[in-house]
N, C-alpha and C positions, 0 to 999 in steps of 0.2 A: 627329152626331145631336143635336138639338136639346135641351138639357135636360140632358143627361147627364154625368157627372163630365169636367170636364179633369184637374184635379191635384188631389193631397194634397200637403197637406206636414206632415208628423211631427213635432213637438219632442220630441227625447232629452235625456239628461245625454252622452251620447258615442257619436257616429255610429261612431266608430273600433271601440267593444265592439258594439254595435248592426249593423252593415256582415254579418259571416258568416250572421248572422240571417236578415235581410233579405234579402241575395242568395242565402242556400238556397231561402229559402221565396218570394219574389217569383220569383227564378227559375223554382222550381217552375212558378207558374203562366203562365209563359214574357215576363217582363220582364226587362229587359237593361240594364246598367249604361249609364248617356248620359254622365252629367256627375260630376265629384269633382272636390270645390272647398274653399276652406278652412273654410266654414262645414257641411259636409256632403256628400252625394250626391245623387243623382236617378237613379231607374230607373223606365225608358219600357215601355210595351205598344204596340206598333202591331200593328191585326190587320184583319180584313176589315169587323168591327163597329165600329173608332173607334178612339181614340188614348187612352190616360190614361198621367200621369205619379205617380208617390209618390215623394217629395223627404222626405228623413230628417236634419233640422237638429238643428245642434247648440243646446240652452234656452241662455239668456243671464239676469241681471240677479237677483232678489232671491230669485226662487221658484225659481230654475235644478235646485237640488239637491233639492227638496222630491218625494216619492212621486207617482206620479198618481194621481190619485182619479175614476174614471167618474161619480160622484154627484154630483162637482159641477159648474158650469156648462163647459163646455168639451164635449172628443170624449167618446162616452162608445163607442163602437166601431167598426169598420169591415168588413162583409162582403162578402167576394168571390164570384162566380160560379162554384161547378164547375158542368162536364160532365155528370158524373154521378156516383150514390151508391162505385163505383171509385174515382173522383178524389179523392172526398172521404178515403176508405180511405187512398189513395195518400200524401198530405198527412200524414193521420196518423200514417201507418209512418215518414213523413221527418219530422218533429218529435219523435218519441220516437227517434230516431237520431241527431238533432244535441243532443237534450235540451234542447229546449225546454218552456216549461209548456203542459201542455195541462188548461185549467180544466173541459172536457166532454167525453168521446171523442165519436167519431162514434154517432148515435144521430138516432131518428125525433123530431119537433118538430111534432106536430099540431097544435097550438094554433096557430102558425104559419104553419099551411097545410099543405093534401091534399100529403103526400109527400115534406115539406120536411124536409130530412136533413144534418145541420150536425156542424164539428166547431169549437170553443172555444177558442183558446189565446190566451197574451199573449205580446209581445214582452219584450226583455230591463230593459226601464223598465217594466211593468206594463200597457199598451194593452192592450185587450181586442180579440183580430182573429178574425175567422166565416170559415170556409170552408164555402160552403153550396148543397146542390143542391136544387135543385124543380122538379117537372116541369112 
């Protein structure tokens, strides 16, 4: 589809602490480990709507270890597609299971948009990631 994401790719401090994460929760939304390499990993979506990849690298060089900050110039988030206002639910029952952070439960997001129904959390470096449904 024209336009539409191929890949991410993630800078952590350690794919290794990062990895259970990510494959709870990418799994979740039905991505599947492709590739594991010494700089990181890669997990793939193939479905009837397109392909995307999220590649989870290990930082390197002066800032490697520094916090991330959404505020400043860089990623400041990343929001995925649920199904529905369930799916969203679903996500959040399994983040509060593996104990991840979740910065908003699921909740209504009018400003947003008519319906838009989102839950908040970060990864284990601080990323800010949206699991979010709209009708």
């Amino acid at each position: 589809m024209r336009g539409s994401v191929h890949h991410v790719d993630l800078t952590v401090k350690d794919p290794d602490a990062s990895r259970g994460f990510y494959e709870a929760v990418l799994g979740f939304m039905g991505y599947t480990l492709k590739d594991d390499h010494a700089r990181g990993f890669d997990m793939d979506l193939n479905g009837p709507n397109g392909f995307c990849s999220i590649g989870v690298m290990r930082a390197h060089g002066e800032n490697a270890a520094r916090p991330h900050d959404r505020y400043s110039p860089g990623l400041h988030h990343i929001a995925w597609t649920a199904e529905s206002r369930d799916d969203v639910d679903a996500l959040h029952a399994l983040l509060v299971e593996i104990g991840a952070v979740v910065l908003d439960p699921p909740a209504d997001y009018p400003q947003y948009g008519e319906g838009y129904y989102a839950v908040f959390f970060a990864d284990p470096d601080g990323l800010k990631l949206e699991y979010v449904f709209k009708p």
